[in-house]
C-alpha positions, 0 to 999 in steps of 0.5 A, spaced: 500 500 500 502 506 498 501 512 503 502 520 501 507 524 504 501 526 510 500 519 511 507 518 514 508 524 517 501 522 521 503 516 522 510 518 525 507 523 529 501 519 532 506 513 534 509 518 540 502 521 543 499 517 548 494 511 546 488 515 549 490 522 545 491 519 538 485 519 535 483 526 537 491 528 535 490 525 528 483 528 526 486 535 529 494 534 525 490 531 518 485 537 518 491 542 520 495 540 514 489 540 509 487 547 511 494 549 509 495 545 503 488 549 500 491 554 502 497 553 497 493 550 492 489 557 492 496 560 491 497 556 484 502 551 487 502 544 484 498 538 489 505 535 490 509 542 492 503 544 497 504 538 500 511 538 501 512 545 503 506 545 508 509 538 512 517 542 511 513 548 515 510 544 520 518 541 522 520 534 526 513 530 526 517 527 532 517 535 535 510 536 533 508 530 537 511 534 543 506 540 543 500 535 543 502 534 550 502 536 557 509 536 560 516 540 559 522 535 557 528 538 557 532 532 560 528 527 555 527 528 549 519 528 544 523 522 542 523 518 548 519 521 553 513 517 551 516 510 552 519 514 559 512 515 561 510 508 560 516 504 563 515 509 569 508 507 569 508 500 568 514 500 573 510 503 579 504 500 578 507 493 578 513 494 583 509 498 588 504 495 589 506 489 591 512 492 595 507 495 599 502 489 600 508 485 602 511 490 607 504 491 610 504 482 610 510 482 614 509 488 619 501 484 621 506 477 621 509 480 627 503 483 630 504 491 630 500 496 631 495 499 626 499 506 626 506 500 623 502 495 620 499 500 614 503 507 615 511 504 615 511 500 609 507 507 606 513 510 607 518 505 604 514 504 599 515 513 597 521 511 598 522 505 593 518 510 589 523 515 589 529 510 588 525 508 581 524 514 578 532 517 578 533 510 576 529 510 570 529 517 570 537 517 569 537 510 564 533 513 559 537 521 559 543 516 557 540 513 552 538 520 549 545 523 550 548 516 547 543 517 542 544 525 539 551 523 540 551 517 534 547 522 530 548 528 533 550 531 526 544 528 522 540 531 528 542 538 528 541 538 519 534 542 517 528 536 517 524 535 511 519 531 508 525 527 505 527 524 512 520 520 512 521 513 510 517 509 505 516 503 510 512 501 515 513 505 522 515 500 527 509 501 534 515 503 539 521 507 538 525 501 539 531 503 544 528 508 548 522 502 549 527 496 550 531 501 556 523 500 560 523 493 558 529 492 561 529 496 567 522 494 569 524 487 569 531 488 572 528 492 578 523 485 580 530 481 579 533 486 584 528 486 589 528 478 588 535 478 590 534 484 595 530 480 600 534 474 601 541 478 602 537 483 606 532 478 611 528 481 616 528 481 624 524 474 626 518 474 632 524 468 635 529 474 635 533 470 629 532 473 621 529 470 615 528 473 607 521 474 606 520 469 601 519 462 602 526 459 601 523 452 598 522 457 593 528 457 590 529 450 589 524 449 583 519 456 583 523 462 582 528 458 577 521 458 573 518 464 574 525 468 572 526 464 565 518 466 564 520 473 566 527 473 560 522 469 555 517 475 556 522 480 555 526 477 549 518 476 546 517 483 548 524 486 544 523 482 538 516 485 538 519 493 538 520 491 530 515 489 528 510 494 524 504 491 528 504 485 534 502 479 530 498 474 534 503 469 534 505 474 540 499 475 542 499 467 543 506 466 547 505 473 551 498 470 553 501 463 554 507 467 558 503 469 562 498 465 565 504 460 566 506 465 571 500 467 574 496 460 575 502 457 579 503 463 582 496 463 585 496 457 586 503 457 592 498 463 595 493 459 596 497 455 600 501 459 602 507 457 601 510 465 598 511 468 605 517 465 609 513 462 615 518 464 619 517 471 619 510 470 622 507 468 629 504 461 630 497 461 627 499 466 623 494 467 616 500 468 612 501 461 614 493 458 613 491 456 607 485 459 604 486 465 608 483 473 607 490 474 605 491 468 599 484 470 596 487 478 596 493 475 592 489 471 589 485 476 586 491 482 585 494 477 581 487 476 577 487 484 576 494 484 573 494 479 568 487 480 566 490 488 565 496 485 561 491 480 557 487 486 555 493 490 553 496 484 549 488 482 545 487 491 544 487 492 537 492 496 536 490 503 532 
C-alpha cells in the first residue's frame, strides 16, 4: 500500500502521543495540514509542492508530537519521553504495589500496631518510589545523550519531508522502549535478590528473607526464565510494524504460566517465609483473607496485561 507524504508524517507523529490522545491528535494534525495545503493550492502551487512545503513548515513530526502534550522535557527528549512515561508507569504500578502489600504482610506477621502495620511500609514504599524514578529517570537521559551523540550531526541538519521513510513505522521507538523493558524487569530481579541478602528481624529474635526459601529450589528458577522469555518476546516485538498474534499467543501463554502457579503457592501459602510470622499466623493458613487478596491482585494484573496484549492496536 502506498501512503502520501501526510500519511507518514501522521503516522510518525501519532506513534509518540499517548494511546488515549491519538485519535483526537490525528483528526486535529490531518485537518491542520489540509487547511494549509488549500491554502497553497489557492496560491497556484502544484498538489505535490503544497504538500511538501506545508509538512517542511510544520518541522520534526517527532517535535510536533511534543506540543500535543502536557509536560516540559528538557532532560528527555519528544523522542523518548513517551516510552519514559510508560516504563515509569508500568514500573510503579507493578513494583509498588506489591512492595507495599508485602511490607504491610510482614509488619501484621509480627503483630504491630495499626499506626506500623499500614503507615511504615507507606513510607518505604515513597521511598522505593523515589529510588525508581532517578533510576529510570537517569537510564533513559543516557540513552538520549548516547543517542544525539551517534547522530548528533544528522540531528542538528534542517528536517524535511525527505527524512520520512517509505516503510512501515515500527509501534515503539525501539531503544528508548527496550531501556523500560529492561529496567522494569531488572528492578523485580533486584528486589528478588534484595530480600534474601537483606532478611528481616524474626518474632524468635533470629532473621529470615521474606520469601519462602523452598522457593528457590524449583519456583523462582521458573518464574525468572518466564520473566527473560517475556522480555526477549517483548524486544523482538519493538520491530515489528504491528504485534502479530503469534505474540499475542506466547505473551498470553507467558503469562498465565506465571500467574496460575503463582496463585496457586498463595493459596497455600507457601510465598511468605513462615518464619517471619507468629504461630497461627494467616500468612501461614491456607485459604486465608490474605491468599484470596493475592489471589485476586494477581487476577487484576494479568487480566490488565491480557487486555493490553488482545487491544487492537490503532
Amino acid at each position: 500500500m502506498t501512503h502520501t507524504l501526510t500519511d507518514r508524517y501522521v503516522h510518525v507523529a501519532v506513534a509518540h502521543i499517548p494511546r488515549q490522545r491519538r485519535r483526537d491528535t490525528e483528526r486535529e494534525l490531518r485537518s491542520a495540514i489540509a487547511d494549509d495545503i488549500d491554502a497553497r493550492l489557492a496560491g497556484g502551487e502544484s498538489a505535490a509542492r503544497a504538500e511538501y512545503a506545508a509538512l517542511r513548515e510544520l518541522g520534526d513530526p517527532i517535535r510536533m508530537a511534543a506540543r500535543y502534550t502536557y509536560a516540559a522535557r528538557a532532560l528527555i527528549g519528544p523522542d523518548s519521553y513517551p516510552s519514559y512515561v510508560q516504563a515509569t508507569r508500568g514500573t510503579c504500578a507493578t513494583v509498588l504495589p506489591i512492595l507495599y502489600v508485602t511490607l504491610v504482610l510482614v509488619q501484621h506477621a509480627r503483630n504491630h500496631d495499626l499506626w506500623m502495620t499500614f503507615l511504615r511500609p507507606l513510607g518505604i514504599t515513597v521511598t522505593v518510589a523515589m529510588y525508581l524514578l532517578v533510576i529510570l529517570t537517569a537510564l533513559f537521559v543516557l540513552g538520549e545523550h548516547t543517542r544525539a551523540a551517534a547522530g548528533g550531526a544528522e540531528d542538528d541538519a534542517p528536517w524535511t519531508p525527505d527524512r520520512l521513510a517509505d516503510t512501515e513505522i515500527p509501534r515503539w521507538n525501539s531503544r528508548a522502549e527496550l531501556i523500560g523493558r529492561v529496567a522494569q524487569a531488572a528492578l523485580l530481579v533486584l528486589a528478588l535478590f534484595a530480600q534474601r541478602l537483606f532478611p528481616v528481624h524474626t518474632p524468635g529474635g533470629g532473621t529470615a528473607p521474606i520469601l519462602n526459601p523452598q522457593l528457590w529450589h524449583g519456583w523462582i528458577p521458573y518464574f525468572l526464565c518466564l520473566l527473560v522469555a517475556a522480555v526477549l518476546l517483548e524486544t523482538a516485538n519493538l520491530f515489528q510494524p504491528k504485534r502479530t498474534r503469534l505474540a499475542a499467543v506466547l505473551g498470553s501463554a507467558f503469562a498465565l504460566a506465571a500467574a496460575i502457579p503463582l496463585g496457586r503457592l498463595c493459596w497455600q501459602a507457601r510465598v511468605i517465609d513462615p518464619a517471619v510470622a507468629h504461630e497461627p499466623s494467616v500468612l501461614t493458613a491456607q485459604g486465608s483473607w490474605i491468599a484470596w487478596l493475592a489471589i485476586l491482585m494477581l487476577a487484576l494484573l494479568t487480566a490488565r496485561y491480557l487486555i493490553g496484549v488482545w487491544r487492537p492496536e490503532d
